[in-house]
mmCIF file as Biopython writes it, N, C-alpha, C and O atoms, coordinates in Angstrom:
data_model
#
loop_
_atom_site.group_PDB
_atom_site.id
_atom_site.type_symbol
_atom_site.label_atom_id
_atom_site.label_alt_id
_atom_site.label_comp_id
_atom_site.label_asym_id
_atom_site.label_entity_id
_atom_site.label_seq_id
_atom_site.pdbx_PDB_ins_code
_atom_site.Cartn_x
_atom_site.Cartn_y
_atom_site.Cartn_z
_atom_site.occupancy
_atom_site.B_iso_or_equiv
_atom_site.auth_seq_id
_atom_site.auth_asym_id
_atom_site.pdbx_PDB_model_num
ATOM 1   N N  . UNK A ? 1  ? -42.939 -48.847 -43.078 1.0 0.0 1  A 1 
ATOM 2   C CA . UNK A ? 1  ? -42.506 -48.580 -44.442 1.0 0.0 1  A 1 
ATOM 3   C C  . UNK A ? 1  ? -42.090 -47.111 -44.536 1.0 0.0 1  A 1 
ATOM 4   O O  . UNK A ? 1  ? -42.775 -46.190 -44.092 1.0 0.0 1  A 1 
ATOM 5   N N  . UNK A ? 2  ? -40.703 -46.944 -45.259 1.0 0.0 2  A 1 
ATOM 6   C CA . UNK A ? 2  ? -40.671 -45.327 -45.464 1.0 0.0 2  A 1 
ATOM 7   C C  . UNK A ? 2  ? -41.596 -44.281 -46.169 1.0 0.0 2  A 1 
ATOM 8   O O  . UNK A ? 2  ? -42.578 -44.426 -46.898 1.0 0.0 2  A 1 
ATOM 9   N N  . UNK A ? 3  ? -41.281 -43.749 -45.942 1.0 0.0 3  A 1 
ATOM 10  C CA . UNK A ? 3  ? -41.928 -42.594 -46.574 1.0 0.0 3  A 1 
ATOM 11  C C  . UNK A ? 3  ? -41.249 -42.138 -47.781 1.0 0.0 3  A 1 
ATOM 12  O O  . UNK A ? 3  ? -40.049 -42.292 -48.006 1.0 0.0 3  A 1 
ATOM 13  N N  . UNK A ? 4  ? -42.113 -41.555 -48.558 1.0 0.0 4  A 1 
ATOM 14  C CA . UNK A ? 4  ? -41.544 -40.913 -50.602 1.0 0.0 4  A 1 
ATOM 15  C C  . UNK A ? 4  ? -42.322 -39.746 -50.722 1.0 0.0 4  A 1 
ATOM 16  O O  . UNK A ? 4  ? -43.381 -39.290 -50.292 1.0 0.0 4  A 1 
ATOM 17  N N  . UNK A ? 5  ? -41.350 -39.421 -51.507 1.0 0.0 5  A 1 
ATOM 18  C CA . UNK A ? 5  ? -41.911 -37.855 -52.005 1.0 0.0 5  A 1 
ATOM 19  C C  . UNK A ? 5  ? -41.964 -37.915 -52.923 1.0 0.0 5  A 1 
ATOM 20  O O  . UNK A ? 5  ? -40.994 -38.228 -53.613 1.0 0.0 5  A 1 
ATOM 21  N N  . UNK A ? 6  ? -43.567 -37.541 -53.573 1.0 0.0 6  A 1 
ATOM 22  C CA . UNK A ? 6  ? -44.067 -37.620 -55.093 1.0 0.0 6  A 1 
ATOM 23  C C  . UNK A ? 6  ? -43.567 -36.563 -55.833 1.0 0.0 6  A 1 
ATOM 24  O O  . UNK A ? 6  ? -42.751 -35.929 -55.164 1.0 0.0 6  A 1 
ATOM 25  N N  . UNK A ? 7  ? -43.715 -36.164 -56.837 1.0 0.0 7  A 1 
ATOM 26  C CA . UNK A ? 7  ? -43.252 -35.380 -57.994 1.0 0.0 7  A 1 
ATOM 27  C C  . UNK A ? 7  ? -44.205 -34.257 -57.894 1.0 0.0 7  A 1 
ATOM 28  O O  . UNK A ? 7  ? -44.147 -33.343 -58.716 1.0 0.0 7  A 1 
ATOM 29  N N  . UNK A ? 8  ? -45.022 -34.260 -57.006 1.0 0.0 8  A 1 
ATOM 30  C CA . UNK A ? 8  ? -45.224 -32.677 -56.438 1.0 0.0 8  A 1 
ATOM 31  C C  . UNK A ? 8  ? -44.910 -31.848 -55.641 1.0 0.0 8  A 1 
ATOM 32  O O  . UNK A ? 8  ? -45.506 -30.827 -55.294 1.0 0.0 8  A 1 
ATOM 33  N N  . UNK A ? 9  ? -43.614 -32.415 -55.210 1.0 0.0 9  A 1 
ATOM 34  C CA . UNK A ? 9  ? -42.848 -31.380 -54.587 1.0 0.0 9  A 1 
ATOM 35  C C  . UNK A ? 9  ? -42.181 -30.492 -55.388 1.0 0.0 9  A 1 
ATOM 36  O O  . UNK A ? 9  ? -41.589 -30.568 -56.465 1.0 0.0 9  A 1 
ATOM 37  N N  . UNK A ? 10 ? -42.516 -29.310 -54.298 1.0 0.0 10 A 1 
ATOM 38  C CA . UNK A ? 10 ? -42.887 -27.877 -55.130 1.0 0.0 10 A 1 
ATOM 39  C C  . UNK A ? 10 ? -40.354 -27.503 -54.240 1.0 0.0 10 A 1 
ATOM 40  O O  . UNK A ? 10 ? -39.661 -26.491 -54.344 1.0 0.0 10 A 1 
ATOM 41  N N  . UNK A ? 11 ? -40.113 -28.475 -53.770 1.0 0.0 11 A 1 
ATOM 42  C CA . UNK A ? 11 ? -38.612 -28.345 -53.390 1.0 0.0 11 A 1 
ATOM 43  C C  . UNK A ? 11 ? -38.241 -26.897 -52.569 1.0 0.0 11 A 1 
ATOM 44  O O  . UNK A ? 11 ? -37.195 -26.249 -52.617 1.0 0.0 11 A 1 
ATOM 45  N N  . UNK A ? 12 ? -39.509 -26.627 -51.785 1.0 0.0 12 A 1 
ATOM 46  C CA . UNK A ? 12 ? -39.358 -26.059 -50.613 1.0 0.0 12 A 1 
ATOM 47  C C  . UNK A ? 12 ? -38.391 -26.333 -49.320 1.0 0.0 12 A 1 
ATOM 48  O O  . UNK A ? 12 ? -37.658 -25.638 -48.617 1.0 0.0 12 A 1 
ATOM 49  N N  . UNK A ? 13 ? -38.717 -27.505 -49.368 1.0 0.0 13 A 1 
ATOM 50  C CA . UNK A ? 13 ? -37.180 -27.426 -47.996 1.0 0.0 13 A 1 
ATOM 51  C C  . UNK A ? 13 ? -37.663 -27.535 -46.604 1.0 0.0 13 A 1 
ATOM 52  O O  . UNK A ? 13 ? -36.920 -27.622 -45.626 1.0 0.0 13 A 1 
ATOM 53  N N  . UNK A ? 14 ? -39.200 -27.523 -46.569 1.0 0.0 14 A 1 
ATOM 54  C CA . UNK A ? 14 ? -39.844 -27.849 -45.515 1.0 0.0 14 A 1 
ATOM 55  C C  . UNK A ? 14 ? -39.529 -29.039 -44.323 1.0 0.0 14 A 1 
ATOM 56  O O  . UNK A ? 14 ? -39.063 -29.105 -43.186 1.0 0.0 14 A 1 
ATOM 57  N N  . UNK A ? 15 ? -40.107 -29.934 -45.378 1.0 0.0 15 A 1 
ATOM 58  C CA . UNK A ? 15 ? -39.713 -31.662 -45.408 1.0 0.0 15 A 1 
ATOM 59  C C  . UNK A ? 15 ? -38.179 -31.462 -44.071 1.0 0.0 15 A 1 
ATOM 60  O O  . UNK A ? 15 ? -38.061 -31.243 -42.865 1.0 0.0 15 A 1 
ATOM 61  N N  . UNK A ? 16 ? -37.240 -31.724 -45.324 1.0 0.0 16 A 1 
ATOM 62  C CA . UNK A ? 16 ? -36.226 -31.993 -44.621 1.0 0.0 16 A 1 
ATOM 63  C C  . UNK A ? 16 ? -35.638 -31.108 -43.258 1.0 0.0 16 A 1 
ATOM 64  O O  . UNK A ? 16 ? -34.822 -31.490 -42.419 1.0 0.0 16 A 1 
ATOM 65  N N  . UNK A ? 17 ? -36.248 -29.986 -43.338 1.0 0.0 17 A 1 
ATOM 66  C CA . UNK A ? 17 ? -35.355 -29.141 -41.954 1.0 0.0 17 A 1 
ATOM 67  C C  . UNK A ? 17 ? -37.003 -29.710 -40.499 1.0 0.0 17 A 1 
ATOM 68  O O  . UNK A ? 17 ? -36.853 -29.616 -39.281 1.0 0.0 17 A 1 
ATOM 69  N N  . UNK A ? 18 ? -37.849 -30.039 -40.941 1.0 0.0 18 A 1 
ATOM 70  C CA . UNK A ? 18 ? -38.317 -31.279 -40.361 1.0 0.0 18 A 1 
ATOM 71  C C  . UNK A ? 18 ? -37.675 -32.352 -39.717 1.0 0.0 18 A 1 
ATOM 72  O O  . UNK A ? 18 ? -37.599 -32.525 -38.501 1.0 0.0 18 A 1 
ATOM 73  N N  . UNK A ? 19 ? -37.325 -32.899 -40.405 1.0 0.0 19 A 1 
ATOM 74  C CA . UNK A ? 19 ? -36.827 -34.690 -40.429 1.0 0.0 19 A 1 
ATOM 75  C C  . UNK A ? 19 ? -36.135 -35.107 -39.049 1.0 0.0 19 A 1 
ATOM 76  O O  . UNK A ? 19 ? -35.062 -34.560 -39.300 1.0 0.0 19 A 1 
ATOM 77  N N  . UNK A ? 20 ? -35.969 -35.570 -37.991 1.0 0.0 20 A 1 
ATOM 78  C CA . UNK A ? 20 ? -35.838 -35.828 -37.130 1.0 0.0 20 A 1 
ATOM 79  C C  . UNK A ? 20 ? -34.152 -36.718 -37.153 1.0 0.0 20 A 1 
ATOM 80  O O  . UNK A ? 20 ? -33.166 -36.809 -36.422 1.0 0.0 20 A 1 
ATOM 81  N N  . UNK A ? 21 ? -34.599 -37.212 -38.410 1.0 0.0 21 A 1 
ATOM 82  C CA . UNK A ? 21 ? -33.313 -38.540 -38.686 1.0 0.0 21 A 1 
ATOM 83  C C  . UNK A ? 21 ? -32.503 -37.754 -39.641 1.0 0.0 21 A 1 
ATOM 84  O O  . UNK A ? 21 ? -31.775 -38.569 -40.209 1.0 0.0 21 A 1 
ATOM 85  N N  . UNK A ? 22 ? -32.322 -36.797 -40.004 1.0 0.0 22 A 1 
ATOM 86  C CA . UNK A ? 22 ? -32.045 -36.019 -41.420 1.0 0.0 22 A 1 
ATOM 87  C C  . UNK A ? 22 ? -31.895 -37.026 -43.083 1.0 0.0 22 A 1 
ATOM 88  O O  . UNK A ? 22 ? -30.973 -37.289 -43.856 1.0 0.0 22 A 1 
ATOM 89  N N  . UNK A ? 23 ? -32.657 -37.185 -43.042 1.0 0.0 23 A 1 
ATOM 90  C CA . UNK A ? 23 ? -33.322 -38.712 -44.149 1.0 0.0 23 A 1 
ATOM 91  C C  . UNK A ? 23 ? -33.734 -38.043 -45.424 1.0 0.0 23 A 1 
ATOM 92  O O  . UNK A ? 23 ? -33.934 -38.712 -46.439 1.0 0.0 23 A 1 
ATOM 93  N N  . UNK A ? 24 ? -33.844 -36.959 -45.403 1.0 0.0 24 A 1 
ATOM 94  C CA . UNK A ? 24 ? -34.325 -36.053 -46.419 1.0 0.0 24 A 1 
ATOM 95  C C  . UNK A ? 24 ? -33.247 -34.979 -47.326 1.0 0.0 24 A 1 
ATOM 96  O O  . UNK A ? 24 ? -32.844 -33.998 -46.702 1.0 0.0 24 A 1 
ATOM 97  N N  . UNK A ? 25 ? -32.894 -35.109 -48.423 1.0 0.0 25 A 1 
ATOM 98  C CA . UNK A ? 25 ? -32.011 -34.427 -48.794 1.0 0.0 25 A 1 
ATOM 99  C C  . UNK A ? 25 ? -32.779 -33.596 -50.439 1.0 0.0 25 A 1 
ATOM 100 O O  . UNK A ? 25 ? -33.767 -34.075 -50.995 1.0 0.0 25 A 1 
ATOM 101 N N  . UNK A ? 26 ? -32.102 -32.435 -50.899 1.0 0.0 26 A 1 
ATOM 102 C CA . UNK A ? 26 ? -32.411 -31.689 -52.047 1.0 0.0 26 A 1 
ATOM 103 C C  . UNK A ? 26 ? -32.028 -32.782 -53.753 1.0 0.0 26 A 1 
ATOM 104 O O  . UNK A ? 26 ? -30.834 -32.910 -54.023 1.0 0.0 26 A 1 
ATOM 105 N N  . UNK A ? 27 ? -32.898 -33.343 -54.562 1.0 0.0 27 A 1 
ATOM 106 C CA . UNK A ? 27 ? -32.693 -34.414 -55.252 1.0 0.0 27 A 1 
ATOM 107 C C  . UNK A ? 27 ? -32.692 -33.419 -56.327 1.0 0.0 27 A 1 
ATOM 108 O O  . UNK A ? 27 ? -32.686 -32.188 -56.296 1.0 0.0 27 A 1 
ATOM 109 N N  . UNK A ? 28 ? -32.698 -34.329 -57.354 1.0 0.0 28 A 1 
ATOM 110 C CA . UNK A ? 28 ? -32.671 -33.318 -58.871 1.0 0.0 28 A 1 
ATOM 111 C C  . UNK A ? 28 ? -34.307 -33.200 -59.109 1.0 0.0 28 A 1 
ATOM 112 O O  . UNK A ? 28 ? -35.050 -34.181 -59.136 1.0 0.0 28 A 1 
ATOM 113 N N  . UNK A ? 29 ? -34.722 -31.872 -59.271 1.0 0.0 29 A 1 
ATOM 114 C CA . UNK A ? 29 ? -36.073 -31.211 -59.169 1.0 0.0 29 A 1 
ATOM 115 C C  . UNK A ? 29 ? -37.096 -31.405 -57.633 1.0 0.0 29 A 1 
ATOM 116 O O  . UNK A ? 29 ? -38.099 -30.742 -57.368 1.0 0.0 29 A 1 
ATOM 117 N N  . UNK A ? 30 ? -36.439 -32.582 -56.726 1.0 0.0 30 A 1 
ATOM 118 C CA . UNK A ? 30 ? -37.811 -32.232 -55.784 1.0 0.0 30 A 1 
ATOM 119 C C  . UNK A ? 30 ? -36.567 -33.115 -54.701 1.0 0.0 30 A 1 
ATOM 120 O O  . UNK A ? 30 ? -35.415 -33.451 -54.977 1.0 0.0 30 A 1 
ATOM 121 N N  . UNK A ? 31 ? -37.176 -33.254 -53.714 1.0 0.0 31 A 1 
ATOM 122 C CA . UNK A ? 31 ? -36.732 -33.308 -52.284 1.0 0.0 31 A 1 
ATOM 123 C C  . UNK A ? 31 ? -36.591 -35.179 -52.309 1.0 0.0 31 A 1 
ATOM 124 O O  . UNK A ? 31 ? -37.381 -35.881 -52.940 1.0 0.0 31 A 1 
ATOM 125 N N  . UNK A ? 32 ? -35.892 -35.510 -51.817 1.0 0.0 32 A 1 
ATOM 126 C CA . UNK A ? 32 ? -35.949 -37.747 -51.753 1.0 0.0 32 A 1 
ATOM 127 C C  . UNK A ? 32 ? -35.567 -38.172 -50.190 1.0 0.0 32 A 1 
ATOM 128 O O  . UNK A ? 32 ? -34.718 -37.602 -49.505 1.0 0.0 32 A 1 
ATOM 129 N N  . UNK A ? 33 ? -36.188 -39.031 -49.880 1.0 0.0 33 A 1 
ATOM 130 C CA . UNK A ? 33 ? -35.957 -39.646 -48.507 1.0 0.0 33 A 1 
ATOM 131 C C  . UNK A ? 33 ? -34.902 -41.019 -48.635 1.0 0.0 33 A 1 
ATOM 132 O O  . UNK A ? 33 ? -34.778 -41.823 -49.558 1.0 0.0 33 A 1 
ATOM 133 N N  . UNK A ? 34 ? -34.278 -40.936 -47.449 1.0 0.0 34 A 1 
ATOM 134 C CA . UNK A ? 34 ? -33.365 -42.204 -47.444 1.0 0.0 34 A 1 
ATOM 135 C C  . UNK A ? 34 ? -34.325 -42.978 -46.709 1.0 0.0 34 A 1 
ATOM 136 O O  . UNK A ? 34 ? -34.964 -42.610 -45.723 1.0 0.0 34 A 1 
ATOM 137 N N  . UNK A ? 35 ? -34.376 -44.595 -47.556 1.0 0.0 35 A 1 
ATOM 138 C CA . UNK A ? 35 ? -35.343 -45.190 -46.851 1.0 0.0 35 A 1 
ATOM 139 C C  . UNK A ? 35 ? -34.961 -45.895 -45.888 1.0 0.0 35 A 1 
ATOM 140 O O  . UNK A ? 35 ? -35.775 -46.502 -45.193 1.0 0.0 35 A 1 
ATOM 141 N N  . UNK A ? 36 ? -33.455 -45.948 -45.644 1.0 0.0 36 A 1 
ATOM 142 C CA . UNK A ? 36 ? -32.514 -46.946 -44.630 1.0 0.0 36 A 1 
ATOM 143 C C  . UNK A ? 36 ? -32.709 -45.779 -43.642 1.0 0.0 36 A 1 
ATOM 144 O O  . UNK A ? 36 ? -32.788 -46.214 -42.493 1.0 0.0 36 A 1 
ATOM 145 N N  . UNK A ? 37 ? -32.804 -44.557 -43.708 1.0 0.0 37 A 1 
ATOM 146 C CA . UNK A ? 37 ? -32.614 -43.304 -42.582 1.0 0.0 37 A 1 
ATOM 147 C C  . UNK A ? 37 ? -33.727 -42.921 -42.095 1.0 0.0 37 A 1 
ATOM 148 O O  . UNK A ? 37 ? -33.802 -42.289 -41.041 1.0 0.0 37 A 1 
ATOM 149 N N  . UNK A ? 38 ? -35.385 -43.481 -43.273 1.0 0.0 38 A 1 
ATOM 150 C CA . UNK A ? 38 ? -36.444 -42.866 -42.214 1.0 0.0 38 A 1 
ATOM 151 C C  . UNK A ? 38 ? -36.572 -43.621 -41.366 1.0 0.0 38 A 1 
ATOM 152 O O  . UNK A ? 38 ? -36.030 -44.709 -41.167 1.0 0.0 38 A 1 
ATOM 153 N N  . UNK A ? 39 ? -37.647 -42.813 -40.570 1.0 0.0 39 A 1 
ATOM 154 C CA . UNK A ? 39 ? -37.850 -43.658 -39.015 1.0 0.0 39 A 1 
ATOM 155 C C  . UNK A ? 39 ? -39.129 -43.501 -39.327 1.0 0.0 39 A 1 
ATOM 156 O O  . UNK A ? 39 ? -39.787 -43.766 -38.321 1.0 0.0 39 A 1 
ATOM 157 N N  . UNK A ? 40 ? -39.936 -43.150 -40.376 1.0 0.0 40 A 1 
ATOM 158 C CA . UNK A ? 40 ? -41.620 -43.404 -40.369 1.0 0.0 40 A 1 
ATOM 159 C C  . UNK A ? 40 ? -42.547 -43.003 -39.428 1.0 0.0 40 A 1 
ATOM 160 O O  . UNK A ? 40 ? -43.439 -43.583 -38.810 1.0 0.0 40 A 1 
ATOM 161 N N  . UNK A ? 41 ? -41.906 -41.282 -39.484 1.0 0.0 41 A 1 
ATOM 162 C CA . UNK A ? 41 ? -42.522 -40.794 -37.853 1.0 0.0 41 A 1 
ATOM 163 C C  . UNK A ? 41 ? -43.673 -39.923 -38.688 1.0 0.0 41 A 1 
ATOM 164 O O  . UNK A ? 41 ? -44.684 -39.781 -38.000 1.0 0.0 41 A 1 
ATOM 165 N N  . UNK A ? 42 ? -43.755 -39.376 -39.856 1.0 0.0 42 A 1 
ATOM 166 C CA . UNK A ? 42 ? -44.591 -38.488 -40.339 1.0 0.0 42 A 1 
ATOM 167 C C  . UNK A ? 42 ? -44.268 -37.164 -40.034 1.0 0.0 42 A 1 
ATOM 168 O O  . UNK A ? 42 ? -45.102 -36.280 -40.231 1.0 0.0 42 A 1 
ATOM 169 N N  . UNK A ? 43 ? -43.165 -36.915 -39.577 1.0 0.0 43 A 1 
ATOM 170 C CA . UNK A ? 43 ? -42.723 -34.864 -39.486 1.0 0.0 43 A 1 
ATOM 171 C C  . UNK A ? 43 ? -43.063 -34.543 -40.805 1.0 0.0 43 A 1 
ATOM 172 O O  . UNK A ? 43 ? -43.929 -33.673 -40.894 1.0 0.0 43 A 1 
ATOM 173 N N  . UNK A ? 44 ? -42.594 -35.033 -41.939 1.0 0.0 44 A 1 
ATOM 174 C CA . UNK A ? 44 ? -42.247 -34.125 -43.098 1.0 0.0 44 A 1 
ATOM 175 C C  . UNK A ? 44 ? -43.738 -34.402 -43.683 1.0 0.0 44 A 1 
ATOM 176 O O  . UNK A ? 44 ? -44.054 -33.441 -44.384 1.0 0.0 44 A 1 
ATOM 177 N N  . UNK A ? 45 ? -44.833 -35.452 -43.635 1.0 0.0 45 A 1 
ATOM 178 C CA . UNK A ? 45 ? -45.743 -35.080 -44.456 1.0 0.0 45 A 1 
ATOM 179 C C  . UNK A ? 45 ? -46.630 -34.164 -43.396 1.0 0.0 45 A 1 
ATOM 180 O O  . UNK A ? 45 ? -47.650 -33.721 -43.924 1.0 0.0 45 A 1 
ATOM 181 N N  . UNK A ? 46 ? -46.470 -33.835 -42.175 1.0 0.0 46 A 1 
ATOM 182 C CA . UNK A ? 46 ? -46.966 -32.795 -41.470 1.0 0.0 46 A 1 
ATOM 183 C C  . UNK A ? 46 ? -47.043 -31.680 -41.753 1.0 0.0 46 A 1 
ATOM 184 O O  . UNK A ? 46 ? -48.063 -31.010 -41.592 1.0 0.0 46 A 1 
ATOM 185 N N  . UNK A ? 47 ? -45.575 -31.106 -42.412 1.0 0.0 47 A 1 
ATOM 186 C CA . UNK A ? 47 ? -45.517 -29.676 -42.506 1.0 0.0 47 A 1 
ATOM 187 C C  . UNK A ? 47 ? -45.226 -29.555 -44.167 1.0 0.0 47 A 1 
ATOM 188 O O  . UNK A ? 47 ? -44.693 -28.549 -44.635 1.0 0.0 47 A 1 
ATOM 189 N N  . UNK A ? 48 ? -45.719 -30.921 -45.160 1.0 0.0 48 A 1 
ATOM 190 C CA . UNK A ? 48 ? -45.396 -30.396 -46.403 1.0 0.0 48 A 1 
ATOM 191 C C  . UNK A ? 48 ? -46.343 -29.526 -46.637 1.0 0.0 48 A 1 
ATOM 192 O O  . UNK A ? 48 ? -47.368 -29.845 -46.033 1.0 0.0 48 A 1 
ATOM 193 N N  . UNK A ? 49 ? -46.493 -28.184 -47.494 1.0 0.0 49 A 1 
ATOM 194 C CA . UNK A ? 49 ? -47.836 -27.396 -47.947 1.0 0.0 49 A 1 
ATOM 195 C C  . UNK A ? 49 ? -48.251 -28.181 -49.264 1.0 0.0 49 A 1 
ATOM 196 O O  . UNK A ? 49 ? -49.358 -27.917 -49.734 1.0 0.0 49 A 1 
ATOM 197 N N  . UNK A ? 50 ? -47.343 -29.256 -49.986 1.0 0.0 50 A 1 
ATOM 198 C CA . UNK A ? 50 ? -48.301 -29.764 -50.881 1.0 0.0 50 A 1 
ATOM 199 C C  . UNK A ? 50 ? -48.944 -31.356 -51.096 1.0 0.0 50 A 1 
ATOM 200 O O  . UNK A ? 50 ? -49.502 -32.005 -51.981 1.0 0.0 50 A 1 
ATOM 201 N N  . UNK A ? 51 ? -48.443 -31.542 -49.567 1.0 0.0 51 A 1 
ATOM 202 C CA . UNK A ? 51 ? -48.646 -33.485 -49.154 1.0 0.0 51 A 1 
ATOM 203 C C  . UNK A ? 51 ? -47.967 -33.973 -49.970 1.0 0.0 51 A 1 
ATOM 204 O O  . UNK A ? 51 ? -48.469 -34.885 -50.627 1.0 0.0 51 A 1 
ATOM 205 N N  . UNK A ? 52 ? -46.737 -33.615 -50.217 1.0 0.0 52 A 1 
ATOM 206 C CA . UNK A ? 52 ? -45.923 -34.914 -51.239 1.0 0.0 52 A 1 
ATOM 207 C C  . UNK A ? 52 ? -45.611 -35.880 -50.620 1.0 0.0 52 A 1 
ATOM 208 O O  . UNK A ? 52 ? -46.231 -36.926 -50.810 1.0 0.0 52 A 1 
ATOM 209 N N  . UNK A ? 53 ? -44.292 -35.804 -49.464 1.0 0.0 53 A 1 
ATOM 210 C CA . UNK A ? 53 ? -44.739 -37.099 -48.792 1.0 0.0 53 A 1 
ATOM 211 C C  . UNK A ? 53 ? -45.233 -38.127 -48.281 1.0 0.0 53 A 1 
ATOM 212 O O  . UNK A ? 53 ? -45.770 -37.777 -47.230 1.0 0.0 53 A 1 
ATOM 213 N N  . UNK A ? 54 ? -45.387 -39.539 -48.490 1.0 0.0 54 A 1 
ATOM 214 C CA . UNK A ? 54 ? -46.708 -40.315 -47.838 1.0 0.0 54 A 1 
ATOM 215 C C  . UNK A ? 54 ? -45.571 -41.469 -48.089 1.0 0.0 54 A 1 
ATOM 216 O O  . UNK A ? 54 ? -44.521 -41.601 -48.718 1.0 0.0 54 A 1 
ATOM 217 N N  . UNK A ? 55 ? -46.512 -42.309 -47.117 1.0 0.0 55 A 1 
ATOM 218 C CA . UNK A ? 55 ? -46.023 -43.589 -46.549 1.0 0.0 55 A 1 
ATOM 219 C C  . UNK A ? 55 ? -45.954 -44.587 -48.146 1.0 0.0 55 A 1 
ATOM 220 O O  . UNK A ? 55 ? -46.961 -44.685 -48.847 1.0 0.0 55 A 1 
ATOM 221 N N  . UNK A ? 56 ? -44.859 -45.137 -48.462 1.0 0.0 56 A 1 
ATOM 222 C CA . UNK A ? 56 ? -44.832 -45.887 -49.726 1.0 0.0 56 A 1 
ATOM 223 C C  . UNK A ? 56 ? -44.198 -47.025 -49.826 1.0 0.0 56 A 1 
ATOM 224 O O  . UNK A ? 56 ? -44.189 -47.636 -50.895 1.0 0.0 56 A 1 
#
């Protein structure tokens, strides 16, 4: 299952220069994953500083 980024992303930019698949792009107020583009590897909830990402 992909991964989502909750509404506590603080839109750091972490996440996506992460992303392996580049699945992650700048949304209106916080960061969004393509769910056809993740690969469900966990980079981006690795290096978020506020755990927004998680498996959803």
């Amino acid at each position: 299952m992909a991964y989502k980024i909750s509404d506590d992303c603080i839109s750091c930019g972490a996440c996506a220069a992460e992303c392996p698949a580049g699945a992650i792009s700048e949304g209106d107020g916080k960061y969004v994953i393509d769910a056809d583009a993740c690969l469900d590897c966990g980079a981006c909830a690795s290096v978020c500083p506020v755990g927004a990402p998680a498996e959803g």
